[in-house]
N, C-alpha and C positions, 0 to 999 in steps of 0.2 A: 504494500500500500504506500502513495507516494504522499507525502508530505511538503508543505512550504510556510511552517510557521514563521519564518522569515517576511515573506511575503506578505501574508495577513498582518504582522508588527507595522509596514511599511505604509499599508495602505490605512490602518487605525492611523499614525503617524500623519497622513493625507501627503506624504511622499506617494502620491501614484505614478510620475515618468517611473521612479528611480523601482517602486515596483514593477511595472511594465518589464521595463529592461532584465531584470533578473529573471524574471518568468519568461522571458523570449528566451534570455542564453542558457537559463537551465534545459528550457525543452530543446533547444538546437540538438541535445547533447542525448536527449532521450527520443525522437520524431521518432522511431520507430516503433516505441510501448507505447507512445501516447500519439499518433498521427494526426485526430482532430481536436487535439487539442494544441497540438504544435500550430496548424493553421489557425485556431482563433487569435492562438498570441498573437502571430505574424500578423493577422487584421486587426488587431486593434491596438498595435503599435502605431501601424500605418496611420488608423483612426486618429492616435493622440496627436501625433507628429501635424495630422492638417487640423486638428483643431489650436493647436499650441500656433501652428503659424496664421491664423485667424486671431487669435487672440493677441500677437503680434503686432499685425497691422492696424488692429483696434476695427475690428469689422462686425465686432460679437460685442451685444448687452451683457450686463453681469448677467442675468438673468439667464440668458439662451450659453452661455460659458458654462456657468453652474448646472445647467443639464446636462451638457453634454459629458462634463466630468462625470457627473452620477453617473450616465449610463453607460460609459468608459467603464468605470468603476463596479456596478453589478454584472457587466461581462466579466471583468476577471473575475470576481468573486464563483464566476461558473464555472470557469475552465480551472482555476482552483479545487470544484468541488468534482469537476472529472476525473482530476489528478488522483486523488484520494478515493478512487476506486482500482479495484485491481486491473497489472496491462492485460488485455487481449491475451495474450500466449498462454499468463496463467491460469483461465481460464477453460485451458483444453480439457477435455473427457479421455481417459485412457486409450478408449479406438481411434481416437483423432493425433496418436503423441507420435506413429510411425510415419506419416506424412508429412508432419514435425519432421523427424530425425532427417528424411532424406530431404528438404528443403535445407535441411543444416549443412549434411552433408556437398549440397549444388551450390550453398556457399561458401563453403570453405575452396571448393573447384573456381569458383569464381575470384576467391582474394588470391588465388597464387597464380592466376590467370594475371590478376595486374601486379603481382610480386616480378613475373617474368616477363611481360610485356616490355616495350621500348617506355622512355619516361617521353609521356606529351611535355606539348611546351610548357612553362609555369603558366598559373591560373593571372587571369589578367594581363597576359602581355601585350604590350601596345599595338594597335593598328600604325599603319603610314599614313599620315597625314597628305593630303599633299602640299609641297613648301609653298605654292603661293595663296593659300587657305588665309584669308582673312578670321574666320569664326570654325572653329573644330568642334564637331560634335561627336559624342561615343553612345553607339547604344549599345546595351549591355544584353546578350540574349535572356528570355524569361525565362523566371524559375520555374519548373511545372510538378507542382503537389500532388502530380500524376505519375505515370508510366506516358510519356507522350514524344511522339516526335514530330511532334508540329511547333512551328516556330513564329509566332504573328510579329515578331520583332522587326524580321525580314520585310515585311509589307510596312511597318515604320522609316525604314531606311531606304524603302524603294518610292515611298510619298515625298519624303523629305528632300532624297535626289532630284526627283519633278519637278518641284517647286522651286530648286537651287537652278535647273537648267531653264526653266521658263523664265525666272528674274535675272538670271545672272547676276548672283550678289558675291559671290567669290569664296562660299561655304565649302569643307568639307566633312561630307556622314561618312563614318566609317563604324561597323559592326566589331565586339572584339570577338575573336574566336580561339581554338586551342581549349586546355582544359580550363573550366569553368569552376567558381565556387558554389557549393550547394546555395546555397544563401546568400542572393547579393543586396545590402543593406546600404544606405544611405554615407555612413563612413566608408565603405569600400566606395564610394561613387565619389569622397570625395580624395580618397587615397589616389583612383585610379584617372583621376583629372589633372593631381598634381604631379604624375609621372607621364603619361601621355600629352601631356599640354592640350587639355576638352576644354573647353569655357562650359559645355555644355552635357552631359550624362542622360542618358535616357534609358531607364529598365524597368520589369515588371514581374508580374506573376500570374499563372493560369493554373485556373483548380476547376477539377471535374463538379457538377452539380450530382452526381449517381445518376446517369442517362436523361437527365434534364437540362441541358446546355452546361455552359460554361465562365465562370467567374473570369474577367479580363482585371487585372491593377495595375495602371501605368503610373509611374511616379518620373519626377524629373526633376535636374536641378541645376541652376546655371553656377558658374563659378567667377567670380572679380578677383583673382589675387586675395582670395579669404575675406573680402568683404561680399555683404549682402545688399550691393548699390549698381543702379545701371546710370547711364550717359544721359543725360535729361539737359533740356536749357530754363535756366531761370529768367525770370525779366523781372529789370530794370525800372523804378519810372525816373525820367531824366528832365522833366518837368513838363509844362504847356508848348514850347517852344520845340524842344526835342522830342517829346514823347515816349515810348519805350522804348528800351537797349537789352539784348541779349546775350546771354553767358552760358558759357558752358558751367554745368554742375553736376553734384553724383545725386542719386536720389535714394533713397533707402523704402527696397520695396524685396515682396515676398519673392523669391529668387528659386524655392523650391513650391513642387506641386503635385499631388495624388488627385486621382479619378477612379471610377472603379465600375463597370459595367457587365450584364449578362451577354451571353450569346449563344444562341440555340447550335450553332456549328462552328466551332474552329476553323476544321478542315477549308473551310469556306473563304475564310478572312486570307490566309497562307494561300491558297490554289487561285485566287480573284484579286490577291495585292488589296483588294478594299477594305479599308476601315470601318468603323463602325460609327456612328457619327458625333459620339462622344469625344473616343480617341483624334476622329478626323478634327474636330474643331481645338483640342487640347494643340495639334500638332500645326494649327495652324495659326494659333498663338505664338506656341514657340518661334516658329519662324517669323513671324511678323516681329516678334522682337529682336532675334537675331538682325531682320533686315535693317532693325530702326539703329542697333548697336553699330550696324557696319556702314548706317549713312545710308541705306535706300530706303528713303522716304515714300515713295512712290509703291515698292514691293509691297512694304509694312502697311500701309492704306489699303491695298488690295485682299494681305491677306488675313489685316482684322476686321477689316470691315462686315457686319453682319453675324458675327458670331453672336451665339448666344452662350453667353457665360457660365462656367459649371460651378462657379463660386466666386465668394464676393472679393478673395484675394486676385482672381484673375480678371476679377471684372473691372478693380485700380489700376491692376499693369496694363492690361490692354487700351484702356481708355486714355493712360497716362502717355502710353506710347501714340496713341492717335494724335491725342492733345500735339504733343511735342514735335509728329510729322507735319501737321499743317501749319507747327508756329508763323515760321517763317513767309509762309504763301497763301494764308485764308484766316486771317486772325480771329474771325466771326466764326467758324467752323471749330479752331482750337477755342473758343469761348466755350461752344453747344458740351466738347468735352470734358470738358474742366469742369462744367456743371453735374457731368453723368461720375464724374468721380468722388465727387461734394457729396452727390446724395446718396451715396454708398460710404464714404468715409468722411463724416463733416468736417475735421479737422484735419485734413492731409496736408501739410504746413508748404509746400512747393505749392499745389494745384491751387490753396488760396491766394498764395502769394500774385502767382501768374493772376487767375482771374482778377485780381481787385486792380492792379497794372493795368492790363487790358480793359475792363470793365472803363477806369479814370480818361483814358485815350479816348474811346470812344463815345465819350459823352455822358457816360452813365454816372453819373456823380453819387445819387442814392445809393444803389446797391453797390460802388466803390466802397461809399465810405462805411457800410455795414462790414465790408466782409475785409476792410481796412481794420475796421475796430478788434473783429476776432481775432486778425493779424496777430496784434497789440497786446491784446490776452493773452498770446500764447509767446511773447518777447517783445516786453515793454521797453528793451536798451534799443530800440532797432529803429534809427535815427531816420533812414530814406523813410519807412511808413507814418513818421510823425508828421515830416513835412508833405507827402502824399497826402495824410489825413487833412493838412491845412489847407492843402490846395482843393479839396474835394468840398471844404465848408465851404473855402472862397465860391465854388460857381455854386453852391446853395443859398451864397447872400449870407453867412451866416459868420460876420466879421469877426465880432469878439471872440468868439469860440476856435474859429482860425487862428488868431492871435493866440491864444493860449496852449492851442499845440505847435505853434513855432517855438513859443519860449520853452516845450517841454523838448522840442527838438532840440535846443541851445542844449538841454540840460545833458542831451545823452549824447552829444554829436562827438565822435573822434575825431581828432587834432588835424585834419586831412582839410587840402586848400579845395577840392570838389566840393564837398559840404560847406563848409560857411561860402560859397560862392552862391549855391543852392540855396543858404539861407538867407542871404541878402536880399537875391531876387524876389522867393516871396515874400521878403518883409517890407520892398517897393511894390507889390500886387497890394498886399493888404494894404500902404498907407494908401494906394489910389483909389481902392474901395472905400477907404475913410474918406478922401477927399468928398469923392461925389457922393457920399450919402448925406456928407455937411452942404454941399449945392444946393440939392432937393431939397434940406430941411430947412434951406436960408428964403431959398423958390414958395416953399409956402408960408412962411412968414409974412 
């Protein structure tokens, strides 16, 4: 009978990653006495890991967080409570123990089969890139919780190349092959990124339903040099006269990603190259991002546009990356996305920044200076949106109150001759609004 009072300590405790994880590498070590219960670990690692990077991005109320932990948390309490029944074998009936022996027997023929065998290549050895690859991708073949020699990876790698030869963005997909690890986990993805030089990893898993289709789980995750930040541009406001300016920045956004779909036939997905259209729109994310990293704005338009979102961490990257392809060439069009990423993340501190910029440019003074304000909430030293916010009262008429966030500008402005130039100027906007509002009031006297 197996035990894990460890485990149970951990999650009283409300340590649940850190039980997750014990309960994963213990069963790695036993999948064969315990097989479905080895697969629920496996799922509801996966589970915590997307709900933790939800929780991350701040895309989750306490409320719908706190669920989802619970019922994180009453799954393991199951596969717990499967553990601590006896494995499958010892359960045999005496007439069932010589079928036993000679299964035992075919595998011991079998381990001296790979005792004397040539040694395959190491697990994980790199693919070739090739050298003028701007964005390297590795997908990983799936694990199969089966007996299975179907491979749907292969139809990931064969989409992906499509889409590479029809944009010409200068990617390249490479599959790893040679011997493989049982289990390939998210630290092997990022082990195997910093020895093959991948920005990008793509792997999964396929489990039989018992003659009811087939569970698909694609996970993915991109790599920055060990940050979790993509190429984004910021804007600038550089006053009435200038209007906005743009910079390159890094943005800090969900970088890794699970999905998880049925499918009546495998064989299907392998033998037709077609995706499922889960997979197909996860895959066409990815790429639209790679194209935005690599500067093809035009590809990444194409190939996010219209997706429907498997969740709310992919529905920021994607919008963010639309945003940031039309900055440049449709400012009105990166407004419409900046809004679709607002109202899935209200506080994404880049997407209000841009919007409230842009918003000021184009005349919108109101809703500048609201989403100016929230700015200001979330970093009150931050001198350009003070005077933004002054100049946003100014076209509301609303003097004295302009006045008072220029002085709060003085207060927080670095020593730098841009800013107090900046400040000058609207501190001649405002006296000339002083001016003529004393005209008008001399006019009706």
């Amino acid at each position: 009978m197996e035990q894990r009072p460890d485990i149970r300590r951990l999650i009283g405790e409300a340590r649940l990653e850190d039980a997750i994880d014990q309960l994963a590498a213990h069963l790695e070590s036993k999948r064969t006495d315990y097989p479905d219960a080895y697969r629920s670990a496996i799922h509801i690692q996966a589970d915590f890991r997307e709900l933790e990077k939800e929780r991350i991005a701040g895309t989750l109320s306490n409320e719908q967080l706190n669920l989802g932990r619970n019922r994180i948390q009453s799954r393991l309490l199951d596969v717990l409570d499967q553990m601590e029944q006896p494995p499958a074998a010892t359960l045999l009936s005496p007439s069932r123990r010589w079928p036993v022996i000679l299964a035992m027997v075919l595998g011991l023929a079998g381990i001296l089969y790979f005792i004397l065998r040539p040694e395959p290549r190491e697990a994980g050895g790199c693919p070739s890139f090739a050298a003028e690859s701007a964005f390297n991708i590795l997908v990983h073949p799936f694990t199969a919780f089966e007996s299975s020699n179907y491979e749907p990876h292969a139809a990931i790698v064969s989409r992906l190349d499509r889409l590479n030869t029809e944009y010409q963005i200068g990617t390249s997909v490479q599959p790893l092959t040679g011997a493989l690890a049982p289990v390939f986990q998210s630290q092997d993805a990022e082990r195997l990124a910093g020895e093959c030089g991948a920005q990008l990893v793509i792997w999964g898993n396929t489990e039989s339903l018992n003659g009811n289709g087939h569970i698909l789980q694609t996970f993915y995750q991109f790599f920055h040099q060990g940050e979790d930040r993509f190429r984004m541009t910021k804007v600038n406001w550089e006053g009435k006269a200038k209007g906005v300016g743009l910079q390159s920045a890094q943005a800090k956004l969900g970088s890794s990603g699970f999905i998880q779909d049925t499918v009546q036939n495998l064989s299907e997905i392998v033998a037709s190259g077609k995706l499922t259209r889960k997979i197909e729109e996860t895959i066409l994310l990815l790429f639209g991002v790679v194209a935005h990293q690599t500067r093809h704005e035009k590809a990444a338009i194409a190939s996010l546009s219209g997706i429907s979102w498997q969740d709310s961490a992919s529905q920021v990257l994607g919008n963010m990356v639309l945003a940031d392809s039309y900055l440049e060439t449709d400012k009105t069009t990166a407004l419409r996305y900046y809004d679709k990423v607002l109202q899935t993340h209200p506080d994404y501190p880049l997407a209000l920044n841009n919007r409230a910029y842009l918003e000021l440019e184009q005349g919108q003074a109101e809703k500048a200076l609201q989403d100016i304000n929230r700015k200001l909430r979330q970093d009150s030293s931050d001198a350009q949106a003070w005077i933004a916010r002054s100049e946003a009262l100014l076209d509301l008429k609303k003097v004295r109150l302009a006045e008072e966030s220029l002085e709060k500008a003085r207060s927080v402005a670095p020593e730098k001759e841009a800013v107090r130039l900046r400040l000058d100027e609207v501190d001649r906007e405002i006296e000339l609004q002083k001016r003529s509002l004393d005209t008008r009031e001399d006019i009706r006297q």
